[in-house]
C-alpha positions as YAML, in Angstrom:
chain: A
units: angstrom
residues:
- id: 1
  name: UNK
  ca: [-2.63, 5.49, 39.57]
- id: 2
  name: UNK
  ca: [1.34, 6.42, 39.50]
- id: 3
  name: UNK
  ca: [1.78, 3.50, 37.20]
- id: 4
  name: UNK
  ca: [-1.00, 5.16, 34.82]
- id: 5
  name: UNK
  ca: [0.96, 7.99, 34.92]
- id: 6
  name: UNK
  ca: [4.06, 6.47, 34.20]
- id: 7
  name: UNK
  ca: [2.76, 5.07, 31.18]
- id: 8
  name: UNK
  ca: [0.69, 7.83, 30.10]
- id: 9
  name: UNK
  ca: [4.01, 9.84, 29.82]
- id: 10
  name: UNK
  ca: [6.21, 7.16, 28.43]
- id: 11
  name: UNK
  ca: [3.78, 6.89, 25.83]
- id: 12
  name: UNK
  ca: [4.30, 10.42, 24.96]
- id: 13
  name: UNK
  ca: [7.65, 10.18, 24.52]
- id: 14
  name: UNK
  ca: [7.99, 7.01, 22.50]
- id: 15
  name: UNK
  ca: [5.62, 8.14, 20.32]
- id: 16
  name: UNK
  ca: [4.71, 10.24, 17.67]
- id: 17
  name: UNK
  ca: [3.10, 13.37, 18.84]
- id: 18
  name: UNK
  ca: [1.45, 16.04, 16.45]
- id: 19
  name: UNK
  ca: [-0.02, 19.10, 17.36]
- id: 20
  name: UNK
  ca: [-2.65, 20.81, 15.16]
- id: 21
  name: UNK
  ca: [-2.06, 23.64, 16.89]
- id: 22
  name: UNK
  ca: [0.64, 25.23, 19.23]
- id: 23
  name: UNK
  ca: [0.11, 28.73, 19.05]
- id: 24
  name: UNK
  ca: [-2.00, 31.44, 17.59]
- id: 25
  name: UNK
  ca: [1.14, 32.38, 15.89]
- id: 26
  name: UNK
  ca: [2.31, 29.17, 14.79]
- id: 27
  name: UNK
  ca: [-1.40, 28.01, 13.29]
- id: 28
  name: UNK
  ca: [-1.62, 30.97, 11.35]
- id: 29
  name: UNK
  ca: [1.37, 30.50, 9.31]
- id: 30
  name: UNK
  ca: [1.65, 28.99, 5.98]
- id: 31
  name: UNK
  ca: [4.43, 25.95, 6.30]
- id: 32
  name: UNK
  ca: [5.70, 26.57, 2.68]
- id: 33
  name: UNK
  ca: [5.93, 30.71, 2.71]
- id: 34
  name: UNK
  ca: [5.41, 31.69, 6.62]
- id: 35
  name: UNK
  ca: [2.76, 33.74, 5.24]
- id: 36
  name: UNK
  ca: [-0.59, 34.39, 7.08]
- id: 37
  name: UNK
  ca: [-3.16, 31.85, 5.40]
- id: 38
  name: UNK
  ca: [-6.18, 33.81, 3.43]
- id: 39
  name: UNK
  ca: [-8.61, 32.40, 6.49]
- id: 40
  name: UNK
  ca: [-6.41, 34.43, 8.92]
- id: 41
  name: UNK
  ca: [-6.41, 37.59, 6.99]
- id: 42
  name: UNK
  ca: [-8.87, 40.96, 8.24]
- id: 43
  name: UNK
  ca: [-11.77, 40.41, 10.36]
- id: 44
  name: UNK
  ca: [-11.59, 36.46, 10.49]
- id: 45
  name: UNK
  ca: [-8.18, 36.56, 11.05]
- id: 46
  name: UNK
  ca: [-8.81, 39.18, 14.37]
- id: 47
  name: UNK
  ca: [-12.10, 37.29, 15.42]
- id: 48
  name: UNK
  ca: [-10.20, 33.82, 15.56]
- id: 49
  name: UNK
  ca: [-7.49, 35.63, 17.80]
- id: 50
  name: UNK
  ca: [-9.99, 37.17, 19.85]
- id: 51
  name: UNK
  ca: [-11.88, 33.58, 20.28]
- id: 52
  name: UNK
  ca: [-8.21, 32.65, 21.84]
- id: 53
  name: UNK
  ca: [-8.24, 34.80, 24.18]
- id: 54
  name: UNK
  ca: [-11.63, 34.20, 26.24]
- id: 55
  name: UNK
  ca: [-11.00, 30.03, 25.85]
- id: 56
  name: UNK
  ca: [-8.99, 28.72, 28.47]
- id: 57
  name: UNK
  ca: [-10.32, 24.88, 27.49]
- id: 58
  name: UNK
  ca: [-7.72, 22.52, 26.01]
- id: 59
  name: UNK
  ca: [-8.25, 19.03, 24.11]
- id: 60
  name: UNK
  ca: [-6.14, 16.15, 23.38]
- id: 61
  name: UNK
  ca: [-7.43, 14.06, 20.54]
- id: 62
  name: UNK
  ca: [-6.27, 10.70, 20.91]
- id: 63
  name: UNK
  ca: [-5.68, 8.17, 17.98]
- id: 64
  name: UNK
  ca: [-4.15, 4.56, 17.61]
- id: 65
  name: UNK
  ca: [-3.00, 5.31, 13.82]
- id: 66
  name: UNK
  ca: [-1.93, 8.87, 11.93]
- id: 67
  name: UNK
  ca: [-4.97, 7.79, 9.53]
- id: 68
  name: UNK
  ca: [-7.83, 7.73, 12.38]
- id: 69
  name: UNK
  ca: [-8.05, 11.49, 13.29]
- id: 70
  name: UNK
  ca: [-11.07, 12.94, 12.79]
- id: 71
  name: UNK
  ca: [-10.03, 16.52, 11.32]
- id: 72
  name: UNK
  ca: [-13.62, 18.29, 11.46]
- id: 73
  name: UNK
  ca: [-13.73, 17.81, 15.50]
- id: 74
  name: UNK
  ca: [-10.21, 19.14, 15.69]
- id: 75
  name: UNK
  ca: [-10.77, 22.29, 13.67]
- id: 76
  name: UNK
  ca: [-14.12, 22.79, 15.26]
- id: 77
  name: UNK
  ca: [-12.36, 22.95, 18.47]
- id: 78
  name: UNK
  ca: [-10.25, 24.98, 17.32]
- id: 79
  name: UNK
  ca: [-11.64, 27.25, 15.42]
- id: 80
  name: UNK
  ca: [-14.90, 27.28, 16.37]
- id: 81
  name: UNK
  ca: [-14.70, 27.18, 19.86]
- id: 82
  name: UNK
  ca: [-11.27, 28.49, 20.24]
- id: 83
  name: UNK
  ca: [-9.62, 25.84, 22.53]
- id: 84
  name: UNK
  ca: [-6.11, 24.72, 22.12]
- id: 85
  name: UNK
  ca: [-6.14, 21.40, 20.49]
- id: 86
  name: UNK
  ca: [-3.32, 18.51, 20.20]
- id: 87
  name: UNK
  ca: [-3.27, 15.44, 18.26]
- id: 88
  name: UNK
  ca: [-1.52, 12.11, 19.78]
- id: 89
  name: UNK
  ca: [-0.80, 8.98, 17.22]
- id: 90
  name: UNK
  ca: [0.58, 6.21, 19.06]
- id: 91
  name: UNK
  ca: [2.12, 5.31, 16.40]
- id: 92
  name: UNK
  ca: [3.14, 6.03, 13.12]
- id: 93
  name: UNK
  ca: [1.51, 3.73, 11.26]
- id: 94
  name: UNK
  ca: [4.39, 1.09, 10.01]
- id: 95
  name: UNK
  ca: [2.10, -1.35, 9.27]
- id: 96
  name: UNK
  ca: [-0.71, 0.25, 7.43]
- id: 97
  name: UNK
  ca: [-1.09, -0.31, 3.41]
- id: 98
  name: UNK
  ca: [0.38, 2.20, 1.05]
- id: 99
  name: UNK
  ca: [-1.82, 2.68, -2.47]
- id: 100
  name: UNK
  ca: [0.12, 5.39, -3.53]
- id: 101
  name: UNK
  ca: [4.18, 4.00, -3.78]
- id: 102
  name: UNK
  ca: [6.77, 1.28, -2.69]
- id: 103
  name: UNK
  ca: [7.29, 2.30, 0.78]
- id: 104
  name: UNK
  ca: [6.05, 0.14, 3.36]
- id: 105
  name: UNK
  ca: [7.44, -0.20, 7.29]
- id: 106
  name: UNK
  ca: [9.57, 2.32, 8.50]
- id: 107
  name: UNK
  ca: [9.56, 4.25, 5.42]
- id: 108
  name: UNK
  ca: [5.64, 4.27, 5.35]
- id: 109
  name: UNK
  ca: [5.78, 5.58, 8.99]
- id: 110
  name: UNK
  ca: [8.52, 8.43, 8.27]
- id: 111
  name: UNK
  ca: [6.19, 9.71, 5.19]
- id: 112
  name: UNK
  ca: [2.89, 9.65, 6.97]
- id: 113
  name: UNK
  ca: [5.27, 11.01, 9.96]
- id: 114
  name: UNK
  ca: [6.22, 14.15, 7.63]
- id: 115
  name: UNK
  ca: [2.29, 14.14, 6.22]
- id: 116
  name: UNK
  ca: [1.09, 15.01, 9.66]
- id: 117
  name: UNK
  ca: [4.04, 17.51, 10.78]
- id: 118
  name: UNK
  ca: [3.33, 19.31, 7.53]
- id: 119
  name: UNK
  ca: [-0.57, 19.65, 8.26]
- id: 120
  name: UNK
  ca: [0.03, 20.16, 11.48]
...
């Protein structure tokens, strides 16, 4: 069981780790403007803050590759049921195909890396 543990936690460091959500605060914030997003405006804004407060239930959704996470189950956790919710990649997904440009390897990983820090 210690050796479980060991790993578990390794793992966490070695890897990428996103969170979809930190904080009240933090979730409500536009990335670009640090402006309160139009969902977290008036009474939506209150009731999702008020949903925080009576949850004390936590989840951390698990994936092998930043491309697996299943992003209705994470924002009805979230904001439906009001629990704190963290995604873990173990890894960064290096080796996956890229449609959309040139990079591949590292610098496929560092752009899907930046992807999920930026919906995060």
């Amino acid at each position: 069981m210690c050796r479980l543990t060991i790993l578990f936690v390794a793992c966490l460091f070695c890897s990428s780790v996103t969170l979809a959500q930190e904080s009240v605060l933090l979730s409500t914030l536009d990335t670009e403007g640090g402006n309160l997003l139009d969902v977290d405006r008036g009474s939506s804004g209150l009731w999702q803050q008020l949903l925080k407060l009576s949850t004390t239930g936590s989840m951390l959704h698990t994936v092998a590759h930043p491309d697996d996470e299943h992003a209705g189950l994470l924002t009805y956790s979230s904001r439906g049921v009001g629990a704190r919710v963290a995604l873990f990649s173990v890894n960064r997904g290096e080796a996956g195909a890229n449609a959309i440009g040139p990079e591949l390897f590292d610098g496929l990983g560092l752009i899907r890396t930046e992807e999920l820090r930026l919906a995060g």
